[in-house]
C-alpha positions as a Markdown table, in Angstrom:
| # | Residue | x | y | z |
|---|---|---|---|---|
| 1 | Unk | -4.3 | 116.2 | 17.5 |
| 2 | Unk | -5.8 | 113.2 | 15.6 |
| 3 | Unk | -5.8 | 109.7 | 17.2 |
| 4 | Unk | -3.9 | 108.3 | 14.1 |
| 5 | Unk | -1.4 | 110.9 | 14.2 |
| 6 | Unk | -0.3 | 110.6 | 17.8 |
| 7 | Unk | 0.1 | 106.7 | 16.9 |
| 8 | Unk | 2.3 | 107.4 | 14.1 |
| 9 | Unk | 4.7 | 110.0 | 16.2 |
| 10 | Unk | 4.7 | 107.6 | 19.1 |
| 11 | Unk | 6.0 | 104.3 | 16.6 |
| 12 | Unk | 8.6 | 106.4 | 15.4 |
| 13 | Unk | 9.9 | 106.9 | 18.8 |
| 14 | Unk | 10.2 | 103.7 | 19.5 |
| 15 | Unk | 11.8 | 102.7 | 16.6 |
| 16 | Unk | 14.6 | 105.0 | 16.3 |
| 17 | Unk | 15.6 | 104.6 | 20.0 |
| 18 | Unk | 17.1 | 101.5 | 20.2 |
| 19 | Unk | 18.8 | 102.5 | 16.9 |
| 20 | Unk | 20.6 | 105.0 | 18.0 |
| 21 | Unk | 21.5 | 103.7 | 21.0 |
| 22 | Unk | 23.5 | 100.3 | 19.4 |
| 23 | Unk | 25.5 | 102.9 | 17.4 |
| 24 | Unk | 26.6 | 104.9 | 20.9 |
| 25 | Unk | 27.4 | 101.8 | 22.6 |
| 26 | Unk | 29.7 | 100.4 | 19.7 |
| 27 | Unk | 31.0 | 103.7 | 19.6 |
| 28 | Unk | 31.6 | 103.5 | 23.1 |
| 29 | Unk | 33.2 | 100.4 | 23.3 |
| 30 | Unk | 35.9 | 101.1 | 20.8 |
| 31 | Unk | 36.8 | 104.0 | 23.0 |
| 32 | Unk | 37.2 | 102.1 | 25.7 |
| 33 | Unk | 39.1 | 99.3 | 24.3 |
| 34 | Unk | 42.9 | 99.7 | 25.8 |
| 35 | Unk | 43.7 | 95.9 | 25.7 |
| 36 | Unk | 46.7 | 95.6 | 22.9 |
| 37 | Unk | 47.3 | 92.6 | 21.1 |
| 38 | Unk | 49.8 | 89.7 | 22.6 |
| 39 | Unk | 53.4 | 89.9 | 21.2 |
| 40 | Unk | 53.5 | 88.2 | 17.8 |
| 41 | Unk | 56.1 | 84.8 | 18.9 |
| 42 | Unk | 58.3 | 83.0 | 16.4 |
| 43 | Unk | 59.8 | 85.3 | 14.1 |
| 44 | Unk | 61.8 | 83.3 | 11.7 |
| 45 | Unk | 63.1 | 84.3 | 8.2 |
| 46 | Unk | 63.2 | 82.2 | 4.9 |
| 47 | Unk | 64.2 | 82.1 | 1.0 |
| 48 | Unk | 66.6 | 84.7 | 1.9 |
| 49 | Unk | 68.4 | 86.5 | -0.9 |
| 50 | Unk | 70.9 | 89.2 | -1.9 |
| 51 | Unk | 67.8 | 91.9 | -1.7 |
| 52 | Unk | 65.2 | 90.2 | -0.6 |
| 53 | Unk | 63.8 | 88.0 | 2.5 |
| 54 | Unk | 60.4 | 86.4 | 3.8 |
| 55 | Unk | 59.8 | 86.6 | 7.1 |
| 56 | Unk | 56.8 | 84.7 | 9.3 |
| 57 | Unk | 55.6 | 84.5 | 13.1 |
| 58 | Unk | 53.5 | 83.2 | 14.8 |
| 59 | Unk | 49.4 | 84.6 | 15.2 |
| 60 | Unk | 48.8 | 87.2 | 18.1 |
| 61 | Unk | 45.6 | 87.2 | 20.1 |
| 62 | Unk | 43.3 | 90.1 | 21.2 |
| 63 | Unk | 40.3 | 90.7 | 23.5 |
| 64 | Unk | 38.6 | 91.7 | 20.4 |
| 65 | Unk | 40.7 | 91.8 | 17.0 |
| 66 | Unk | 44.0 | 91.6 | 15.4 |
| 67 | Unk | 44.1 | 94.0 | 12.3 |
| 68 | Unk | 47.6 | 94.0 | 10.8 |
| 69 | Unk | 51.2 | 93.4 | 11.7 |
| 70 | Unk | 53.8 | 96.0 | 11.2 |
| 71 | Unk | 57.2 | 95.0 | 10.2 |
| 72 | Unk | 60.2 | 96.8 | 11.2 |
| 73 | Unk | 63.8 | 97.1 | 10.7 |
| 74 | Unk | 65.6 | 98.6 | 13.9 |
| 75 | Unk | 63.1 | 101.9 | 14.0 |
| 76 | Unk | 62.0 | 101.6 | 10.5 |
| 77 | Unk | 58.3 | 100.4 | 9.2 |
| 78 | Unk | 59.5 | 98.4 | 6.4 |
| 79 | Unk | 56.0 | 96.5 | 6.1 |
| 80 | Unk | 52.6 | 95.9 | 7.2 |
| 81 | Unk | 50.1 | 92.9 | 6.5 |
| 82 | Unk | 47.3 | 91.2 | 7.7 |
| 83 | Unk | 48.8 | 87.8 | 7.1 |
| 84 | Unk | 51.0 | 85.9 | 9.5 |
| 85 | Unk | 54.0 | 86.4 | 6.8 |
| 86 | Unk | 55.4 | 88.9 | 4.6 |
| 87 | Unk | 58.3 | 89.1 | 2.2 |
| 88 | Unk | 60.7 | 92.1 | 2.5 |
| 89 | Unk | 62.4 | 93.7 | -0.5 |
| 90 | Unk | 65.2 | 96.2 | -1.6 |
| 91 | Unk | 67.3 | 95.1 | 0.6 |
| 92 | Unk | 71.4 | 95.8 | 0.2 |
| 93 | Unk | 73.5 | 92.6 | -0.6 |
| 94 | Unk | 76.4 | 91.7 | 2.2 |
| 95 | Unk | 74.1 | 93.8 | 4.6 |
| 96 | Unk | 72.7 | 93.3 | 8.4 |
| 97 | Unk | 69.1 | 93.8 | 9.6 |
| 98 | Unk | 67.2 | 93.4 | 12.9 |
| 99 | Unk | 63.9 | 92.5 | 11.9 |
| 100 | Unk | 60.8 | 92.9 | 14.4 |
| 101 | Unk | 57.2 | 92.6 | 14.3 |
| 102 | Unk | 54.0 | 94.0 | 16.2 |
| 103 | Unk | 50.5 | 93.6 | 15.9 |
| 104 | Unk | 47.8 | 96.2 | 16.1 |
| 105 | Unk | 44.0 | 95.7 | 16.8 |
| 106 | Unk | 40.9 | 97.7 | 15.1 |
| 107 | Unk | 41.1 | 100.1 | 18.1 |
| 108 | Unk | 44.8 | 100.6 | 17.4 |
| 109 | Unk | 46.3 | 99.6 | 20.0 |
| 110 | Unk | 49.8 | 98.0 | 19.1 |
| 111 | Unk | 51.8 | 95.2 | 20.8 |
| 112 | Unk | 55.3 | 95.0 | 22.6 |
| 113 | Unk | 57.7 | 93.9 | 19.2 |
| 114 | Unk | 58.6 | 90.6 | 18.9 |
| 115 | Unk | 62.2 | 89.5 | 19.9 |
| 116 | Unk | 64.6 | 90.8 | 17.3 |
| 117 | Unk | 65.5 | 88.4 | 14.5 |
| 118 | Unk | 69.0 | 89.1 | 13.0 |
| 119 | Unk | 69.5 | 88.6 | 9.4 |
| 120 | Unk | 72.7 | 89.0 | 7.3 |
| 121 | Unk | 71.7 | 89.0 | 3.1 |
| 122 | Unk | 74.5 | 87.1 | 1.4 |
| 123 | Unk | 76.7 | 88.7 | -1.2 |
| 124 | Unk | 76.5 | 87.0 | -4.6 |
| 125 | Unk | 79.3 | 85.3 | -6.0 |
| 126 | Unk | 81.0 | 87.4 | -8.8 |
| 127 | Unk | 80.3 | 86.8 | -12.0 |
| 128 | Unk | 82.5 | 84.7 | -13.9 |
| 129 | Unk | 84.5 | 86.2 | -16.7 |
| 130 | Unk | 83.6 | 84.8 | -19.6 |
| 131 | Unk | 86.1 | 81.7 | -20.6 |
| 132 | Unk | 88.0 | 82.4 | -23.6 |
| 133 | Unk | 87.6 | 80.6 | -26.7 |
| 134 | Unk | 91.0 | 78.3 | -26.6 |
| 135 | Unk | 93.8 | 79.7 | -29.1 |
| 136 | Unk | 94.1 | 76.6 | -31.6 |
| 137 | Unk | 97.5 | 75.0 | -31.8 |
| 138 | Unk | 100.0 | 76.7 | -34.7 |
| 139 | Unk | 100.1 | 74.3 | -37.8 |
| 140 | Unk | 103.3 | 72.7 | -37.9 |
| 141 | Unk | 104.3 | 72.5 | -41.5 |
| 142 | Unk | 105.3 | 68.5 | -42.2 |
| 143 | Unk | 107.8 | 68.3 | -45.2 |
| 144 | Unk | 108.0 | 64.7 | -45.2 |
| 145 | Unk | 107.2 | 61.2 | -43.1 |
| 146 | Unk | 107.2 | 58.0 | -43.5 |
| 147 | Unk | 104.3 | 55.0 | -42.0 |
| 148 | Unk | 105.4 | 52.2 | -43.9 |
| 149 | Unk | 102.1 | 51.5 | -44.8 |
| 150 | Unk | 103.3 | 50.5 | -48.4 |
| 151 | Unk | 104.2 | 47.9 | -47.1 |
| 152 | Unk | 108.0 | 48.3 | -48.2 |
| 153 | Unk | 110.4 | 51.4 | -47.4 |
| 154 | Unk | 109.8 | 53.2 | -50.8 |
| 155 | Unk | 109.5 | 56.5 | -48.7 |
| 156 | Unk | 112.8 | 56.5 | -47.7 |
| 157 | Unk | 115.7 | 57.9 | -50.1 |
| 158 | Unk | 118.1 | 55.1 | -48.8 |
| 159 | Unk | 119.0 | 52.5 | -46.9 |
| 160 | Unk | 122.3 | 51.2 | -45.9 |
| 161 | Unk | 123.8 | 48.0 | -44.2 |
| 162 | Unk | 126.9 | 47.4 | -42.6 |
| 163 | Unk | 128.1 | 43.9 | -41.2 |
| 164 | Unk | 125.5 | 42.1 | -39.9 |
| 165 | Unk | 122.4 | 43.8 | -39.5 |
| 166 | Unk | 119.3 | 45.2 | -42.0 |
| 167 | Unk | 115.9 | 47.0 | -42.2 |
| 168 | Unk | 112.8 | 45.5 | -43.3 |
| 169 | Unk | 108.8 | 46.5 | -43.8 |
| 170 | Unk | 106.7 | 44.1 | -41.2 |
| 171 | Unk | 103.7 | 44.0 | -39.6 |
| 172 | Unk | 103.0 | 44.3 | -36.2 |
| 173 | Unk | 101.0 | 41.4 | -35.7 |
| 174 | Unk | 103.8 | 38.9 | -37.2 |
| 175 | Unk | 106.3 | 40.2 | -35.0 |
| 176 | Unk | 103.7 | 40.1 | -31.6 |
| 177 | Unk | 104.0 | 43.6 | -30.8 |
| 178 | Unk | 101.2 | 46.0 | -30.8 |
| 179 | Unk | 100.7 | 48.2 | -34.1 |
| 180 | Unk | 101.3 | 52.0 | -34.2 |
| 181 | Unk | 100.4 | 54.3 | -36.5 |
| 182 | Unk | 99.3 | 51.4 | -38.8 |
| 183 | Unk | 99.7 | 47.8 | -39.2 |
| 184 | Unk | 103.1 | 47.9 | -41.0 |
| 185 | Unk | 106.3 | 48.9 | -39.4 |
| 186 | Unk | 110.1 | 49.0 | -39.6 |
| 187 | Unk | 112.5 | 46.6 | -38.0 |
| 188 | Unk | 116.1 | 47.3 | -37.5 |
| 189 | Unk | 118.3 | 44.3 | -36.4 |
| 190 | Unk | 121.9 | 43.9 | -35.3 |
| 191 | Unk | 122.1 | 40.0 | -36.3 |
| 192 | Unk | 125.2 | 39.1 | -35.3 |
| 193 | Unk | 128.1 | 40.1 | -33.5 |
| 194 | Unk | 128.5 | 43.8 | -34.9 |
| 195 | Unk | 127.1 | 45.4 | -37.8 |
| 196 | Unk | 124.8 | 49.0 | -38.5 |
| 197 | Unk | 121.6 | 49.6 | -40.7 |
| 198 | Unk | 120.6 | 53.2 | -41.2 |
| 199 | Unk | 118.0 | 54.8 | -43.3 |
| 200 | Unk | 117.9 | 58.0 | -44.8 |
| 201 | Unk | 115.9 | 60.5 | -46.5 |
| 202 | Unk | 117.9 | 63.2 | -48.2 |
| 203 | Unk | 116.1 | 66.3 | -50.0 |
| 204 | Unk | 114.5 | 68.2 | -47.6 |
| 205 | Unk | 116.9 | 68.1 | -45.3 |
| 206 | Unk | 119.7 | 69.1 | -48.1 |
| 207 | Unk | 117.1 | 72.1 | -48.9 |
| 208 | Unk | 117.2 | 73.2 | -44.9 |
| 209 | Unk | 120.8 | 72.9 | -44.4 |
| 210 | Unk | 121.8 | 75.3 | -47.1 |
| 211 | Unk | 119.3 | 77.8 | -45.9 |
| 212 | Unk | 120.2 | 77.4 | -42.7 |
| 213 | Unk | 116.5 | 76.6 | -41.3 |
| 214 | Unk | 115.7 | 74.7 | -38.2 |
| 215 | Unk | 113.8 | 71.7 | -38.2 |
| 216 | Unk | 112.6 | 68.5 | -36.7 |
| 217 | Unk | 113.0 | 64.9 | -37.1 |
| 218 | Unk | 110.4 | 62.8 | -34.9 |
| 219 | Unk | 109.7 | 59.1 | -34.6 |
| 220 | Unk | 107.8 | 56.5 | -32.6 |
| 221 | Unk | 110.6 | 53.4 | -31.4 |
| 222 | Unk | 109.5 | 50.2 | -29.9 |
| 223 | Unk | 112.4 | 47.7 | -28.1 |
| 224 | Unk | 110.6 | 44.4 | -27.2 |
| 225 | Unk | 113.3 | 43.8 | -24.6 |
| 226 | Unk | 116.1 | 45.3 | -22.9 |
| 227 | Unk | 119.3 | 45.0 | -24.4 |
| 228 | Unk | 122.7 | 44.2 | -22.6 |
| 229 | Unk | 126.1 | 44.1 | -23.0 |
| 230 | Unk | 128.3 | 41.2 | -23.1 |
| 231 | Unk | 131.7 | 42.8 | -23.8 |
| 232 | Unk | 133.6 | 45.9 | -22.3 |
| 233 | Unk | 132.0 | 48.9 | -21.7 |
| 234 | Unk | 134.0 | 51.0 | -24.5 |
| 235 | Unk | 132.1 | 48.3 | -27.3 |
| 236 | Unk | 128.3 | 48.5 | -26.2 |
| 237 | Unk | 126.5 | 50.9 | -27.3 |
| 238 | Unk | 122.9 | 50.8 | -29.4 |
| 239 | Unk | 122.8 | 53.7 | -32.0 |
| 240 | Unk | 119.5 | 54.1 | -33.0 |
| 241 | Unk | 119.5 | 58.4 | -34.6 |
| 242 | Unk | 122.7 | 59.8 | -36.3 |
| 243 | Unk | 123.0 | 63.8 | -37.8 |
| 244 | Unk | 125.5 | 63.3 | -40.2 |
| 245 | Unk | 127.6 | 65.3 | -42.6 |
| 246 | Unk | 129.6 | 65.3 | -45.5 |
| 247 | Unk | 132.8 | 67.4 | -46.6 |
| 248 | Unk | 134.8 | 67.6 | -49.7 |
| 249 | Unk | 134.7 | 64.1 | -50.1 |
| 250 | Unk | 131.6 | 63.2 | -52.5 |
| 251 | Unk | 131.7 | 59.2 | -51.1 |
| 252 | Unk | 132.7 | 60.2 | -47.1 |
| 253 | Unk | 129.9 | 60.6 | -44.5 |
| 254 | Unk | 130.5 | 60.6 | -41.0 |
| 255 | Unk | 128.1 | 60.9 | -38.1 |
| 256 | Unk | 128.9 | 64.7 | -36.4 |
| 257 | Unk | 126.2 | 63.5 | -33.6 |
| 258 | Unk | 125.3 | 60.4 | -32.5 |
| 259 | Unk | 122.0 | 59.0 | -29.9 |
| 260 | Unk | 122.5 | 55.8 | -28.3 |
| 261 | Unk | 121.0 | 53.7 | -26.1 |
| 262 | Unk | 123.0 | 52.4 | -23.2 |
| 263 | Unk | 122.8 | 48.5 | -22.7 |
| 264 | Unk | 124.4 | 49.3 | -18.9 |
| 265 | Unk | 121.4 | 50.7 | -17.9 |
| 266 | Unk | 119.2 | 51.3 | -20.8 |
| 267 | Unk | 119.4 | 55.7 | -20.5 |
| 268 | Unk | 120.3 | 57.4 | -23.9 |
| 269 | Unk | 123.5 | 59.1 | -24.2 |
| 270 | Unk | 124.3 | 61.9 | -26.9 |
| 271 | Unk | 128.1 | 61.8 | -28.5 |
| 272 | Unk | 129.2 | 64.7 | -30.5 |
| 273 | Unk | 132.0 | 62.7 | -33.0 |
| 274 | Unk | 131.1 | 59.5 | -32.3 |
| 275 | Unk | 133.4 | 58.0 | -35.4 |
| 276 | Unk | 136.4 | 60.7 | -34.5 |
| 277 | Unk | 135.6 | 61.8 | -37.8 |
| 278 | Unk | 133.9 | 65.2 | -36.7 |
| 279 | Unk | 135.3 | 68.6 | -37.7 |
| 280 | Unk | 138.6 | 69.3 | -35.3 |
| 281 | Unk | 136.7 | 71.8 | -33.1 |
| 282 | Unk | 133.7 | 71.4 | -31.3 |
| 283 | Unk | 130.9 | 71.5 | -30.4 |
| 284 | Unk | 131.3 | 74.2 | -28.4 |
| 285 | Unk | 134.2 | 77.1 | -29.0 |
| 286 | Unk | 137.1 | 76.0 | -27.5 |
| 287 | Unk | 136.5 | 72.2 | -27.4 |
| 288 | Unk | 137.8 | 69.2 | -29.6 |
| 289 | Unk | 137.8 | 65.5 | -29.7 |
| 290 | Unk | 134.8 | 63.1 | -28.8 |
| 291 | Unk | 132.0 | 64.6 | -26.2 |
| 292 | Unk | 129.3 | 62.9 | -24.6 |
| 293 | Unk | 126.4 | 63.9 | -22.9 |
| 294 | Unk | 124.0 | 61.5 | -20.7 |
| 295 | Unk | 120.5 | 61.5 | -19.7 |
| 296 | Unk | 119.5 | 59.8 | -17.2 |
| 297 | Unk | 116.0 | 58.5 | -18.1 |
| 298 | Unk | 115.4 | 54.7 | -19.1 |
| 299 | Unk | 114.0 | 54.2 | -22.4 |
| 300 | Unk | 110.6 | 52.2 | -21.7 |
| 301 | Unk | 110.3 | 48.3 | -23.1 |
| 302 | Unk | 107.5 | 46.9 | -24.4 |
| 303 | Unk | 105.6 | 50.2 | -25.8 |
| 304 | Unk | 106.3 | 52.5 | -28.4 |
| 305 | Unk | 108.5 | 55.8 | -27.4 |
| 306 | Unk | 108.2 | 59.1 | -29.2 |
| 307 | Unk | 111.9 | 60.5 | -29.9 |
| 308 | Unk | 112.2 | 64.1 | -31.6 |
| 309 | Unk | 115.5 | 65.8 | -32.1 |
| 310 | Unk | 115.5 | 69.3 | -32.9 |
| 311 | Unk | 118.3 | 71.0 | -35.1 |
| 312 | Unk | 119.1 | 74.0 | -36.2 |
| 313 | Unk | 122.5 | 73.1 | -39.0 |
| 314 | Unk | 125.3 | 75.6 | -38.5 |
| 315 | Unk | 128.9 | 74.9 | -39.6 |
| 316 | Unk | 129.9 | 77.2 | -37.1 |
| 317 | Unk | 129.2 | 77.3 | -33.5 |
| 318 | Unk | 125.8 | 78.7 | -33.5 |
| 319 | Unk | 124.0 | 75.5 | -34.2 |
| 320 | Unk | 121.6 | 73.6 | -32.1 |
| 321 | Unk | 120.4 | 70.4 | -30.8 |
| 322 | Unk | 117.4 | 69.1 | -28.5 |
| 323 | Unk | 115.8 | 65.9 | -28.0 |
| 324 | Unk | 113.0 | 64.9 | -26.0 |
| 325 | Unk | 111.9 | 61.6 | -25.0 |
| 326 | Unk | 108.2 | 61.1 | -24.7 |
| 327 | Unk | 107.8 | 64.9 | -24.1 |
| 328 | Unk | 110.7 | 65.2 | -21.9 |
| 329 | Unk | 113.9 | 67.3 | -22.3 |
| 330 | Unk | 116.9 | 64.6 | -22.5 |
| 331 | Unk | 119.8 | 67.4 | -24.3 |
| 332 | Unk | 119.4 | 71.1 | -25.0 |
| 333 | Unk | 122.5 | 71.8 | -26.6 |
| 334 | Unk | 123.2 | 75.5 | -28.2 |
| 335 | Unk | 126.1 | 77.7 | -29.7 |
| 336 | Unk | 127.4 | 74.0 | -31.1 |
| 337 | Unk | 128.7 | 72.4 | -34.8 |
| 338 | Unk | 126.1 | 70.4 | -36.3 |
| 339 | Unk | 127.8 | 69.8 | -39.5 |
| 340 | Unk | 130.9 | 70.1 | -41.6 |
| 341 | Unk | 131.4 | 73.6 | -44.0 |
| 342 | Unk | 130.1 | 73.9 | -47.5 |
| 343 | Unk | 133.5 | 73.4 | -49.2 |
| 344 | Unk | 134.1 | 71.5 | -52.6 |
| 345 | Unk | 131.6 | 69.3 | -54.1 |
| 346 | Unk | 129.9 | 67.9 | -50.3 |
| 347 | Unk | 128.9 | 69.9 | -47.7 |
| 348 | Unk | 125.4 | 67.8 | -47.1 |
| 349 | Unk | 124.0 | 67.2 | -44.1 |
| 350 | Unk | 121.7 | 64.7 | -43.4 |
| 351 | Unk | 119.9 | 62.5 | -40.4 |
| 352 | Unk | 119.6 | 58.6 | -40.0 |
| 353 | Unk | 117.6 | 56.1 | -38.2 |
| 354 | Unk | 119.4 | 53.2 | -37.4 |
| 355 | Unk | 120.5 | 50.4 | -35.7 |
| 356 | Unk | 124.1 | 50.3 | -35.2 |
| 357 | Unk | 125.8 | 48.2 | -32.6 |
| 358 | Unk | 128.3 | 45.5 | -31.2 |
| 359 | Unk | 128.4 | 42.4 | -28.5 |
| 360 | Unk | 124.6 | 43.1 | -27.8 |
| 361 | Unk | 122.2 | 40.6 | -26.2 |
| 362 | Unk | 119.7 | 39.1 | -27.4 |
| 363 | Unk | 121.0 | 38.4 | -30.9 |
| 364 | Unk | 119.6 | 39.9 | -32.8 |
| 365 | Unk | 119.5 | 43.0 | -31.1 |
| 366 | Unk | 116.3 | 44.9 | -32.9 |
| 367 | Unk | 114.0 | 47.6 | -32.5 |
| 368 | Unk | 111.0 | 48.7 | -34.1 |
| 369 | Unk | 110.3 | 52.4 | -36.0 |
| 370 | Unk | 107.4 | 53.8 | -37.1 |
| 371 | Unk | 105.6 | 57.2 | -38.1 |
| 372 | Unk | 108.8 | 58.8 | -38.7 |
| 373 | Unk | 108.0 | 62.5 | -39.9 |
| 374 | Unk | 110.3 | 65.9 | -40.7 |
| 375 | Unk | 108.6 | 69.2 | -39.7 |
| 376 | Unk | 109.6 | 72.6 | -39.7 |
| 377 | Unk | 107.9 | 72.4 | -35.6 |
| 378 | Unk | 107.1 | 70.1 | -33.0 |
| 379 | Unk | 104.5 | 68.1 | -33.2 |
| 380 | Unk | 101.6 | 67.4 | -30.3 |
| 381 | Unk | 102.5 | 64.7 | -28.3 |
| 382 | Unk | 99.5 | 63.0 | -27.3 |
């Protein structure tokens, strides 16, 4: 053989020697390496959800290198990364899990797991039902009222005094009390030893009574002190609503119920024939002569007071009558006379506010009205 060639053929040799040899002793070492990874330390878990948790540990350490982590729940792979962290999902709300984690090498050798990390997912509050759109309030159908913001008492049909005593249109700010509904009001006065004002308005309620149709007569009343008495007990009494009625007699009108307000202790009482002018029987089947009934509720001083008397007008017993004080039940009376029969050329019926009394301190003995109003319902009470 040539000189040249034997050169060439011996090169080669040596060249593809050592080659081969590097690749059978990295081979050779991978089949030999049995050292597995240390356990992965620190397994915690965070943002943890109804389905869904991260988990994260600490690095393990190997002769040679860590490849991957495998994540498991009880005997379940549920995840493998090369990261120090992985997030877990399709979890089951309201569920429990044991979470663990190993790490493997390149020669795949894997570690002892980790020490087991309980996790509970949280069940997620319920839905709310969806809030209902709030029923507005029924329209109460006003027939008539009265703010005295003409200045005068034009809105009322009548007004009628007695002894000692009168209604007049003022304002607020001239008598040092604190305006209502407006800057005018009514003031009702005793002014001297006895005496009564009432006012009136007549057709609406005529037009209810003769169909029989309940209704309701409100008002706002301020007292700017507390009144007394300074005779016997039979003599003081502060009327400030009447329901009265008329009979046969065109001129007659008598109070079938009567409010008042007790000087003794300032509570309201309710007296069914206050003037012993009433029908014979009643209120109630079976009963005759004066009635009265007593709440035991002090009227306030020094603010206004809402008053609203309900009644349903019935000549026979199946009448009705409630009154609330400020939003409060003071008499539910049912199955009662509210007014005389249609006979002749009366049978009206008819309410008053008023001020009717006798030996009352101070002189004069006065309170104030305003925002009077007749409805065919109750009306909010703020």
């Amino acid at each position: 053989m040539r000189p040249d060639l034997l050169l060439a053929v011996a090169v080669s040799a040596v060249l593809l020697v050592p080659q081969n040899a590097d690749a059978q002793f990295k081979w050779h070492r991978h089949k030999t390496d049995t050292t597995a990874p240390t356990t992965p330390g620190g397994l915690t878990a965070s943002a943890l959800a109804a389905t869904s948790v991260t988990l994260s540990w600490i690095a393990s350490t190997d002769n040679v290198k860590v490849a991957a982590y495998r994540l498991y729940s009880g005997d379940s792979l549920v995840g493998s990364t090369s990261s120090t962290s992985l997030s877990i999902n399709g979890l089951v709300a309201g569920t429990s899990y044991v979470f663990t984690v190993a790490a493997v090498d390149t020669a795949g050798n894997v570690s002892a797991p980790s020490a087991p990390l309980p996790v509970t997912t949280p069940t997620p509050a319920p839905t709310p039902a969806p809030t209902p759109a709030p029923t507005p309030a029924p329209t109460v159908k006003i027939l008539w009222s009265a703010g005295m913001e003409t200045g005068d008492l034009s809105e009322w049909s009548e007004k009628v005094n007695s002894g000692s005593a009168d209604s007049m249109a003022v304002t607020a700010a001239s008598q040092g009390i604190v305006p209502k509904g407006g800057q005018w009001v009514m003031k009702q006065s005793v002014t001297a030893t006895s005496g009564g004002t009432r006012m009136s308005r007549y057709p609406e309620i005529d037009s209810l009574t003769q169909s029989g149709t309940t209704f309701v007569m409100s008002w706002w009343e301020y007292y700017p002190a507390k009144l007394t008495a300074s005779a016997s007990p039979s003599s003081f009494m502060f009327s400030n609503f009447q329901i009265l009625s008329q009979d046969n007699c065109s001129t007659c009108w008598y109070p079938i119920w009567g409010l008042y307000v007790n000087p003794a202790d300032f509570t309201t009482i309710l007296v069914w024939s206050p003037s012993d002018m009433a029908p014979p029987q009643g209120p109630h089947t079976g009963e005759s002569g004066k009635r009265a009934y007593y709440a035991n509720i002090i009227v306030p001083v020094g603010q206004w007071t809402f008053f609203e008397a309900m009644i349903t007008p019935a000549a026979d017993f199946t009448g009705a009558v409630k009154i609330w004080m400020n939003g409060v039940v003071l008499y539910d009376l049912s199955s009662v006379k509210t007014r005389f029969p249609t006979v002749g050329v009366g049978g009206r019926q008819w309410t008053a506010i008023d001020a009717y009394g006798s030996y009352i301190n101070p002189t004069p003995a006065t309170h104030y009205i305003d925002d009077v109003t007749l409805s065919l319902g109750r009306l909010p009470y703020p």
